[in-house]
N, CA and C atoms as an extended XYZ file, in Angstrom:
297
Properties=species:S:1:pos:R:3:atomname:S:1:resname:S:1:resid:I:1 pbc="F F F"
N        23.537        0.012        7.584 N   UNK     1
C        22.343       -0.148        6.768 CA  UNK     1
C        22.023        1.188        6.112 C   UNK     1
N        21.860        1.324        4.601 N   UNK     2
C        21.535        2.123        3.906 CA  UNK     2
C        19.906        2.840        4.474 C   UNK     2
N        19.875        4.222        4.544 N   UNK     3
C        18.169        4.540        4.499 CA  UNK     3
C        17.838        5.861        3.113 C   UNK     3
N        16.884        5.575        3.297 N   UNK     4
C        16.271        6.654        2.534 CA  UNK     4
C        15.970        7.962        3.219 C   UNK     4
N        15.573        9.218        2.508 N   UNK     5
C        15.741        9.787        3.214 CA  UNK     5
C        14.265       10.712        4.115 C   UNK     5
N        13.461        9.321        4.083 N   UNK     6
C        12.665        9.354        5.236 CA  UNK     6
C        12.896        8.472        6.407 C   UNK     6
N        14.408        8.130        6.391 N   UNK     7
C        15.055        7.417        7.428 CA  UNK     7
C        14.381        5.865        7.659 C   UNK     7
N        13.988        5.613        6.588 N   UNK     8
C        13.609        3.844        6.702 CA  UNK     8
C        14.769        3.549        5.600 C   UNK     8
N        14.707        2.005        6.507 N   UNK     9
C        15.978        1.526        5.552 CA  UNK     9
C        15.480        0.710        3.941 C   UNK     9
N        16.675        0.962        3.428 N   UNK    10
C        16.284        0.792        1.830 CA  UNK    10
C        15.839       -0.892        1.597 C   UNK    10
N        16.686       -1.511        2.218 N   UNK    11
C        15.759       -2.937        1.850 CA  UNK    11
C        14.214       -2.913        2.354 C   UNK    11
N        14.094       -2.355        3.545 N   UNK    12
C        12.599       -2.009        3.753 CA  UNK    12
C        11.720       -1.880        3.294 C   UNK    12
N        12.012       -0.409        2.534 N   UNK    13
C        11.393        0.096        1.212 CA  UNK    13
C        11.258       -0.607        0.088 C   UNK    13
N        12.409       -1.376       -0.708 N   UNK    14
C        12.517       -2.457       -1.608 CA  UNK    14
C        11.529       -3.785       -1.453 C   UNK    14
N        10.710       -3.934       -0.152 N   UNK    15
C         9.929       -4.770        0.424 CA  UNK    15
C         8.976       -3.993        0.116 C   UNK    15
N         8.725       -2.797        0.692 N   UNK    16
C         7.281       -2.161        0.136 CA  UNK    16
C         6.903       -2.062       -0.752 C   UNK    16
N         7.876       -1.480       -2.170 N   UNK    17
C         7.307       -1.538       -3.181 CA  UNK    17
C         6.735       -2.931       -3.504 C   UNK    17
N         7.751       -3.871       -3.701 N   UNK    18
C         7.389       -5.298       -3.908 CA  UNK    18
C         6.194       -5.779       -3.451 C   UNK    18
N         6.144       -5.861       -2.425 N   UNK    19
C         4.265       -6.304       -2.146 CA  UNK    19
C         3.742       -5.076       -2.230 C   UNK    19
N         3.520       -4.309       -1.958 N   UNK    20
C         2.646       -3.069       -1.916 CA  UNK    20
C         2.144       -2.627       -3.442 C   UNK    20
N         3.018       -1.882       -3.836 N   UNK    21
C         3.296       -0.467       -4.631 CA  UNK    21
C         3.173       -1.479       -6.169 C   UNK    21
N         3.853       -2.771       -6.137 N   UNK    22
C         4.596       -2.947       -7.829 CA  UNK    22
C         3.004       -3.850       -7.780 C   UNK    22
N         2.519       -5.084       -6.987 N   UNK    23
C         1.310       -5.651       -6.850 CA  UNK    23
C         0.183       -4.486       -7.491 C   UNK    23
N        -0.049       -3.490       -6.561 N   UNK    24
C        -1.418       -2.733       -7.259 CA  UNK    24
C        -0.901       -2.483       -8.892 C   UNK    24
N         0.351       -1.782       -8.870 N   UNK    25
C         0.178       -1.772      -10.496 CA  UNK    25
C         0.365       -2.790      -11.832 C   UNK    25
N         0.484       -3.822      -11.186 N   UNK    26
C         0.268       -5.016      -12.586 CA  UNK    26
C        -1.561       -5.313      -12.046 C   UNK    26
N        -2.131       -5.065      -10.552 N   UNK    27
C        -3.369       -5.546      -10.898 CA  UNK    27
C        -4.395       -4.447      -11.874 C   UNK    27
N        -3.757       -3.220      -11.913 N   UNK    28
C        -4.492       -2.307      -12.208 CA  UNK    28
C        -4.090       -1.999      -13.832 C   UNK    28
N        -3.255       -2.608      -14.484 N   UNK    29
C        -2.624       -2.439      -15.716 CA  UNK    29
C        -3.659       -3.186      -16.799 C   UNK    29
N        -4.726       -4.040      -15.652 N   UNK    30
C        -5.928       -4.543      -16.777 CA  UNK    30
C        -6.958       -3.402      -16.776 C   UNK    30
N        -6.905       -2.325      -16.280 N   UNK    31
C        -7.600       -1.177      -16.357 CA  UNK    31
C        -7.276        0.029      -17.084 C   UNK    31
N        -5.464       -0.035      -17.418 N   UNK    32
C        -5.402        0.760      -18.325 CA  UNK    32
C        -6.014        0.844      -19.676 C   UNK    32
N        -6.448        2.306      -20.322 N   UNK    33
C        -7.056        2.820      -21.345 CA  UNK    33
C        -5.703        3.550      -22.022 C   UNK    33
N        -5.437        3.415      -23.499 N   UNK    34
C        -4.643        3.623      -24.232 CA  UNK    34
C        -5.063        4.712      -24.606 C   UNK    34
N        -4.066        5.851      -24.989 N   UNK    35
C        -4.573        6.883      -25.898 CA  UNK    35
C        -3.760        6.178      -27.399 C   UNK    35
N        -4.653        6.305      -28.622 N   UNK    36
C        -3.718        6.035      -30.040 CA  UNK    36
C        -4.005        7.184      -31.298 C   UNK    36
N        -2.966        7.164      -31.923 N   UNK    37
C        -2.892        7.741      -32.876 CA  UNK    37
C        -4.059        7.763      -33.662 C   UNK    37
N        -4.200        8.249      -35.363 N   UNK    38
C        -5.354        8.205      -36.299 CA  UNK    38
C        -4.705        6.653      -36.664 C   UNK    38
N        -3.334        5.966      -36.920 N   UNK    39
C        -3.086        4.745      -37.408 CA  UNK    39
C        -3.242        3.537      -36.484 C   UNK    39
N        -3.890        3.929      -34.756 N   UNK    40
C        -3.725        3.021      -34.108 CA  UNK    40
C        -2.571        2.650      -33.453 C   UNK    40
N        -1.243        3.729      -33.298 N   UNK    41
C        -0.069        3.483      -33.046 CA  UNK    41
C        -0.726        4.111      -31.533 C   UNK    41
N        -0.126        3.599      -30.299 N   UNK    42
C        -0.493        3.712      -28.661 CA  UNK    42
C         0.501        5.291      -28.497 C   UNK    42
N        -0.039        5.987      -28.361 N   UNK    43
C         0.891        6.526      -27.939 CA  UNK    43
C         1.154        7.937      -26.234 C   UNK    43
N        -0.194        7.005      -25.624 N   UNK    44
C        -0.189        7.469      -24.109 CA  UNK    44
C        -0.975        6.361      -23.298 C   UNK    44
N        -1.165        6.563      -21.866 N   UNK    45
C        -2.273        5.994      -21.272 CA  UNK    45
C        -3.042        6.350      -20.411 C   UNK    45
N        -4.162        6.054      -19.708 N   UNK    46
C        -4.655        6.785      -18.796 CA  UNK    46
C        -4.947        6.230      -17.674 C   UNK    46
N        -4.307        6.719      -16.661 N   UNK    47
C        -4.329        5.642      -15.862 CA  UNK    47
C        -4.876        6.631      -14.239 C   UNK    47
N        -5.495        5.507      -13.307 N   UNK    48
C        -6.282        6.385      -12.510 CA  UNK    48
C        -5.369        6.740      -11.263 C   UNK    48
N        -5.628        7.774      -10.486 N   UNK    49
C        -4.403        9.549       -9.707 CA  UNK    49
C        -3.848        8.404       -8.788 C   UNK    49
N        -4.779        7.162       -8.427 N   UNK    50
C        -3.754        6.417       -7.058 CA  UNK    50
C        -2.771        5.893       -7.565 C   UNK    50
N        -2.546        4.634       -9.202 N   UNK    51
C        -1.809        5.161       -9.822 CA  UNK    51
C        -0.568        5.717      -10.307 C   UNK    51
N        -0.876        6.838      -10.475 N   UNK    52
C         0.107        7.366      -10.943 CA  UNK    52
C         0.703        8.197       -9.490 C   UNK    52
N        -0.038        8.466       -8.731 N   UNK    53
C         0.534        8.832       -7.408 CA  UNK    53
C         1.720        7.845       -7.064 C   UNK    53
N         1.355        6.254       -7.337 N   UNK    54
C         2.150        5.448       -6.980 CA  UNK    54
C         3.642        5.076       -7.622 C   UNK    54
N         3.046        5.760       -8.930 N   UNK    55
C         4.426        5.495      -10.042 CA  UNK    55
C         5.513        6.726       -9.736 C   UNK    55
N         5.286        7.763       -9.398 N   UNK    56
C         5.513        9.100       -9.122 CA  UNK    56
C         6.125        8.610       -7.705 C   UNK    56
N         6.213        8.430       -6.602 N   UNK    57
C         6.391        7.856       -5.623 CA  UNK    57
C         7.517        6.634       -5.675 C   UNK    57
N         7.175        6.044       -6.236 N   UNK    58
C         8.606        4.539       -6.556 CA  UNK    58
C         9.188        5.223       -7.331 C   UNK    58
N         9.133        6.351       -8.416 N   UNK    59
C        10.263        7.104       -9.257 CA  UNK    59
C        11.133        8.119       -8.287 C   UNK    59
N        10.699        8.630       -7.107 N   UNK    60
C        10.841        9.424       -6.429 CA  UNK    60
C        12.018        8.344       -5.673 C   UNK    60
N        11.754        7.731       -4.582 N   UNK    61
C        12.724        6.694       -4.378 CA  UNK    61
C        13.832        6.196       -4.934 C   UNK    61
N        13.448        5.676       -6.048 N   UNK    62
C        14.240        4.959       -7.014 CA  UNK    62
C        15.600        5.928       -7.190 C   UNK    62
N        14.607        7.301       -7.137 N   UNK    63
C        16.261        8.303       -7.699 CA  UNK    63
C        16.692        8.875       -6.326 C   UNK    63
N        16.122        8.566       -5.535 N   UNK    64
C        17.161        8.617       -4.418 CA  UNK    64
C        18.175        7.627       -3.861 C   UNK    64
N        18.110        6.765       -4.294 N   UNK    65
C        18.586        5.140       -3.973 CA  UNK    65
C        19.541        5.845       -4.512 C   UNK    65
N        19.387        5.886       -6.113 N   UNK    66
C        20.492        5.876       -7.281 CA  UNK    66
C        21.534        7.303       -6.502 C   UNK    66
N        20.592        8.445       -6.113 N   UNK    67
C        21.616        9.540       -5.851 CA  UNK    67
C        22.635        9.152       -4.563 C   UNK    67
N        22.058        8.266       -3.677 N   UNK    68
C        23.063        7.894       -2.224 CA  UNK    68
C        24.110        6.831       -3.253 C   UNK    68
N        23.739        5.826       -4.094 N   UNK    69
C        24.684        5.025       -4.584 CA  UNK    69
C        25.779        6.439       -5.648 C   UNK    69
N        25.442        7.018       -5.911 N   UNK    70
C        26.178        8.082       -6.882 CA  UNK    70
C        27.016        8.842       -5.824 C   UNK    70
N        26.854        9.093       -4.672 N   UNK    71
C        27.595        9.972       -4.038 CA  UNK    71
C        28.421        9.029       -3.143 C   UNK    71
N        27.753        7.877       -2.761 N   UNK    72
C        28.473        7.394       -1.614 CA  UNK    72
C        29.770        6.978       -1.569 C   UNK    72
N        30.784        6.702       -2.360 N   UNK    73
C        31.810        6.319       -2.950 CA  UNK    73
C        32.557        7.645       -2.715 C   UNK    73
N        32.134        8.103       -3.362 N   UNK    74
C        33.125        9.812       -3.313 CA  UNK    74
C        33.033       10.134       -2.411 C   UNK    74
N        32.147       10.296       -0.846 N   UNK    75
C        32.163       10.744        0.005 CA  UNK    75
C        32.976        9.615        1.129 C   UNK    75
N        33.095        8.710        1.057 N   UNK    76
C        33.326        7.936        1.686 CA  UNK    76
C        35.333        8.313        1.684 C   UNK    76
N        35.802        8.325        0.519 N   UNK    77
C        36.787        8.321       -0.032 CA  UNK    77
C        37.241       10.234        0.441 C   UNK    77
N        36.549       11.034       -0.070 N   UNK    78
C        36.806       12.369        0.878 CA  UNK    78
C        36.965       12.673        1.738 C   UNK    78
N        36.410       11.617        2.786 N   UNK    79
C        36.371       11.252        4.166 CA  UNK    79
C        38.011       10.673        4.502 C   UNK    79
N        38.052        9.842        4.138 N   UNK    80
C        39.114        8.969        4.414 CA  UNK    80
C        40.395        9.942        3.882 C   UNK    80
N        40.517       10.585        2.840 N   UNK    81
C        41.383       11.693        2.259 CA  UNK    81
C        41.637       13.328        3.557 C   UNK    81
N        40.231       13.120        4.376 N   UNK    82
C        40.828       14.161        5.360 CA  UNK    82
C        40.253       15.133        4.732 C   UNK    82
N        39.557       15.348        3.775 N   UNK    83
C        38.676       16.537        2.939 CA  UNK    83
C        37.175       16.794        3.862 C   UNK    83
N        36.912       16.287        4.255 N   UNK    84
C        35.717       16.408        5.144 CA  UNK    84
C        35.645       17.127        6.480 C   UNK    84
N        34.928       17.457        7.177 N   UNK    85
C        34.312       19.033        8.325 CA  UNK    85
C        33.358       18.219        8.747 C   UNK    85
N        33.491       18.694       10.153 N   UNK    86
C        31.963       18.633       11.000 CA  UNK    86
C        31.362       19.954       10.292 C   UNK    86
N        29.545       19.851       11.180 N   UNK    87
C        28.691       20.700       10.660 CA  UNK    87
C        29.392       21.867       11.130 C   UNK    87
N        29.857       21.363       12.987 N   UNK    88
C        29.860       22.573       13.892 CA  UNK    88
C        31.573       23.417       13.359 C   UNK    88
N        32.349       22.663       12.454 N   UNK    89
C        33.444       23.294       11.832 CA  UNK    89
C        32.655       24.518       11.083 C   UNK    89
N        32.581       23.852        9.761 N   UNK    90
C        31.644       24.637        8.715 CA  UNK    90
C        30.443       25.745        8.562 C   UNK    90
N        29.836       25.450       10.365 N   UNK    91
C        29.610       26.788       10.629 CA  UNK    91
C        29.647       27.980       11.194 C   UNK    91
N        31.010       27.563       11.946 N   UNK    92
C        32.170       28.679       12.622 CA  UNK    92
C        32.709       29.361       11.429 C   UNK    92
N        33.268       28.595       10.046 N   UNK    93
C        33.779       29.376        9.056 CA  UNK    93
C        33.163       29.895        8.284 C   UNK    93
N        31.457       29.488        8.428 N   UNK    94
C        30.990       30.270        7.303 CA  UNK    94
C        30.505       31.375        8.360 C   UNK    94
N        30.399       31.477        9.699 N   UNK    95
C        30.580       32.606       10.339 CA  UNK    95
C        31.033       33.824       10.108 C   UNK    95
N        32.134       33.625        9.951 N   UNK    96
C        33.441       34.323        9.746 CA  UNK    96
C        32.921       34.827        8.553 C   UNK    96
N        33.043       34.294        7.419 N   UNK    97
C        32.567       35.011        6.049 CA  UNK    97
C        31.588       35.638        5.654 C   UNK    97
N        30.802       35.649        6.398 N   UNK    98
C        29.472       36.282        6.042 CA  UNK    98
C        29.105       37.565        7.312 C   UNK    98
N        30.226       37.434        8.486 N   UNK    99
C        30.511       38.789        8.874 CA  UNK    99
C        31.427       39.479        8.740 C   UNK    99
């Protein structure tokens, strides 16, 4: 099972946002205030700190999901190639180099 890296697992999380996190922001999207141009063109919004705390937070996630799916393949495969070290290898040799 995949986790994030506050060690809950990612479908978990994919549950939280879903009821939690994505719920408050379509109820609260009838509260957004538009900033617009002099022609009336939208071109910000204002939206209140819980919010955007929350959007900031599922963006935060989101690109961690994406960074474990971006690495996991290659590491998996480095692994299996014999390219890979324990910690306790890697820090006997960086021992060595840095005395």
């Amino acid at each position: 099972m995949r986790r994030n890296w506050r060690g809950q697992r990612i479908s978990a999380v994919a549950k939280d946002l879903e009821k939690g996190k994505i719920s408050v922001m379509k109820t609260s999207a009838k509260e957004e205030q538009f900033l617009t141009d002099a022609s009336g063109k939208r071109t910000g919004v204002v939206l209140d700190l819980e919010t955007y705390a929350q959007l900031r937070e599922a963006a935060e996630e989101l690109a961690d999901i994406h960074a474990y799916d971006v690495l996991h393949d290659r590491a998996h495969s480095e692994i299996a190639a014999g390219q890979a070290t324990t910690l306790a290898n890697y820090r006997v040799r960086r021992g060595r180099k840095v005395k």
